[in-house]
C-alpha positions in Angstrom: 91.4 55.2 158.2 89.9 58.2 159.4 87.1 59.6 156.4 87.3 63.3 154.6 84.3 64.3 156.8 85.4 63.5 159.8 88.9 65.1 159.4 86.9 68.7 159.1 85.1 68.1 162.4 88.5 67.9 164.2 89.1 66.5 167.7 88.1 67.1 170.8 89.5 66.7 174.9 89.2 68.4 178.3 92.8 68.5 180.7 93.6 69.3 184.0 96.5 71.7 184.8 98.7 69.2 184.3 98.1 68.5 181.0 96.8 65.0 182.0 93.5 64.6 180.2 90.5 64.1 181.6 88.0 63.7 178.7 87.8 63.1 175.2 86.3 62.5 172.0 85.8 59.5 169.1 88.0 61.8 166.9 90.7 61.5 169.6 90.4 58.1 169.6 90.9 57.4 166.2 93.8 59.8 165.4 95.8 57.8 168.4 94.8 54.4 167.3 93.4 53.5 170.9 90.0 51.8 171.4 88.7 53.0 174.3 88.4 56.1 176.5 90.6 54.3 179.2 93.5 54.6 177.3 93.1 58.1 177.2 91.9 59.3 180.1 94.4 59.6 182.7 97.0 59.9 180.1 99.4 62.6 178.7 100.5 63.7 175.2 104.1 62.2 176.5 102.2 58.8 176.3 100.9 58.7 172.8 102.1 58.3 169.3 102.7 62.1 169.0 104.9 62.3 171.8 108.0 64.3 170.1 105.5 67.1 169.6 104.5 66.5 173.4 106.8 69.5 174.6 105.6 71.7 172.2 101.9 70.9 173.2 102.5 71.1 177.0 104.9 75.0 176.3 101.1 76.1 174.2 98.9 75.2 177.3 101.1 76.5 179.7 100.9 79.8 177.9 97.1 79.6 177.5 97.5 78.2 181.4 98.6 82.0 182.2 96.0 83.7 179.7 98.0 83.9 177.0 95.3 82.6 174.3 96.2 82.0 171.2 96.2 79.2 168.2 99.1 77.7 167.0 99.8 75.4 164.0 101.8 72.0 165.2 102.4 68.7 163.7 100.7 65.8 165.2 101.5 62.0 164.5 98.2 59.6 163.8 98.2 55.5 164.2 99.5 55.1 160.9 102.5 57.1 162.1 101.9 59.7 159.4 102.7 63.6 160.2 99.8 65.6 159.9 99.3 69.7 160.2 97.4 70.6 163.3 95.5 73.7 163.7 95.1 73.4 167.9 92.5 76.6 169.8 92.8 76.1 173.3 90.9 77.7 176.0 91.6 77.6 179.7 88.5 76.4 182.1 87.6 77.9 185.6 86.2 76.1 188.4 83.7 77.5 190.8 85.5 79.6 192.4 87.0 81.3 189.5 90.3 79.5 189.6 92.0 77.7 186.5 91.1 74.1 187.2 92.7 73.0 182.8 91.9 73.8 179.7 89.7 72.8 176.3 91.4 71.4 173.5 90.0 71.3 170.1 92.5 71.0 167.1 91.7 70.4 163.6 94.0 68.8 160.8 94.8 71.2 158.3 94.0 69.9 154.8 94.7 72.9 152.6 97.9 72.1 150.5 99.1 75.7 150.6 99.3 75.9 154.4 101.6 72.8 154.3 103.4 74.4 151.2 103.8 77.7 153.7 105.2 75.4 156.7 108.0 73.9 154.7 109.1 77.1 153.5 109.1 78.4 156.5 111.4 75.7 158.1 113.5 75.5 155.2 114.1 79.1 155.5 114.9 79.0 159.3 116.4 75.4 160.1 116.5 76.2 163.7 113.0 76.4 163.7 110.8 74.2 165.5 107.8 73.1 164.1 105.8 75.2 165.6 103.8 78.7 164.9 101.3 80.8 166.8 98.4 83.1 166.0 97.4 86.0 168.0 100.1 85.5 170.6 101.1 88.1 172.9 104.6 88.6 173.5 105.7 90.8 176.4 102.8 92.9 175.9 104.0 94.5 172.5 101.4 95.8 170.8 101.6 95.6 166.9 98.8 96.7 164.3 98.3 94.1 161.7 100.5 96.0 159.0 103.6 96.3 161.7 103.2 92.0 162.2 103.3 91.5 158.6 106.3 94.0 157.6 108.0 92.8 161.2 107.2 88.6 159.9 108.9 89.5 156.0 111.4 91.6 157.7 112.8 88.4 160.1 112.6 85.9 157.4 115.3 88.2 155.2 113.3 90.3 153.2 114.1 93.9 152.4 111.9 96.9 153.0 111.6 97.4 149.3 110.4 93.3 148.7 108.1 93.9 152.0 106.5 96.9 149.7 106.0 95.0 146.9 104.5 91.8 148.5 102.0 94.0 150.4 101.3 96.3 147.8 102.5 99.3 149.8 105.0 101.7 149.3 108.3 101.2 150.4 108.5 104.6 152.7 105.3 103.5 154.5 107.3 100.0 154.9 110.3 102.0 156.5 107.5 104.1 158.6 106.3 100.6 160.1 109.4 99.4 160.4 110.6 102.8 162.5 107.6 102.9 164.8 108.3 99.3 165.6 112.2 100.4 166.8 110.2 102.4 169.2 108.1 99.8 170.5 111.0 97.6 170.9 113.3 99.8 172.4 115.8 99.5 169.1 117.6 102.2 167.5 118.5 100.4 164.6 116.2 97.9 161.9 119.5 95.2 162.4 118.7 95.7 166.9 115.1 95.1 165.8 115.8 92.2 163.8 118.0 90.9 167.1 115.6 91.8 169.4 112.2 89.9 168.0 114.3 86.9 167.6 114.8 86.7 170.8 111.7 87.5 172.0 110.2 85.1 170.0 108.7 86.1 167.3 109.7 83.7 164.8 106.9 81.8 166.0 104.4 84.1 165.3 102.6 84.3 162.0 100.2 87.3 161.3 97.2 88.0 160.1 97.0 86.8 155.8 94.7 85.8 153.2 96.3 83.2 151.2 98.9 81.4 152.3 99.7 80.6 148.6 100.7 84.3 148.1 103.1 84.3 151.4 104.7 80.9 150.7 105.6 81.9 147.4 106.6 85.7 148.3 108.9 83.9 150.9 110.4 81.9 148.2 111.2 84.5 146.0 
């Protein structure tokens, strides 16, 4: 049983490029059950208790691979075979020569209730979804301000401009203002093409910047 305490500090690994791993720490021990370094090292997330969440792991370091660096909340299955929220930062690593040689891993279980509350809602919304959701990732170099990623992330989960105005606390013209200057961005003449067009890029994944996830889990419910 892994303590409070130890939960906040998080877990810690080095992996080649490859995703095989090539260090770790006690925290990574304990969340997989294993009693030694020598079960880890060596090994893959394909090998260990959270393997169905191994693809999703191995997609976020082949994106920070290419310097694409961004977080991204994943589940994550302990020893006890519970499902746990996963905040993983991941940073690529260099070798003398200035080549990628792997990348850092730290990820830390996310305890806050509301952040799990915000999760399910966002699955239950979108069933298609995969479990998965980025922060800060950069999608075919489409720039966004932090207004645009909120009324864009409201907008693809079914909300109206008017609903994006009030959960924001802007007006609904400056909404429809965002929303406009994004059709440019994206190439769309229309909100519904926009709509079509950051599905498929992606963006469903993406979660922007918020306060309280409280608030956002129970706008989308609304």
């Amino acid at each position: 049983m892994i303590d409070a305490k130890s939960r906040l500090l998080g877990l810690y690994a080095k992996k080649d490029v490859d995703s095989v791993i090539t260090e770790c720490d006690e925290m990574f021990l304990q969340y997989t059950g294993a009693k030694s370094k020598d079960e880890i090292v060596g090994h893959t997330d394909f090998e260990f208790v959270w393997q169905e969440y191994a693809p999703l792991y191995r997609k976020h370091e082949l994106d920070i691979l290419s310097g694409n660096e961004y977080s991204a909340i994943i589940p994550v299955k302990d020893a006890d075979n519970n499902t746990l929220l996963f905040l993983h930062n991941k940073i690529r690593t260099l070798d003398e020569k200035g080549e990628v040689d792997g990348l850092i891993v730290r990820a830390m279980e996310i305890l806050n209730p509301n952040y799990h509350e915000l999760i399910t809602s966002l699955t239950k919304i979108n069933t298609q979804k995969k479990p998965v959701f980025a922060l800060g990732k950069k999608i075919n170099d489409i720039e966004l301000s932090v207004r645009q990623k909120q009324c864009l992330f409201f907008l693809l989960y079914g909300k109206t401009a008017k609903a994006i105005a009030n959960i924001l606390k802007i007006s609904p013209r400056t909404v429809e203002t965002h929303i406009d200057n994004m059709k440019i961005k994206f190439g769309c003449r229309s909100k519904s093409e926009l709509i079509d067009a950051a599905i498929n890029l992606g963006f469903l994944d993406v979660l922007p910047p918020f306060n309280n996830a409280e608030e956002i889990a129970k706008a989308l419910a609304e």
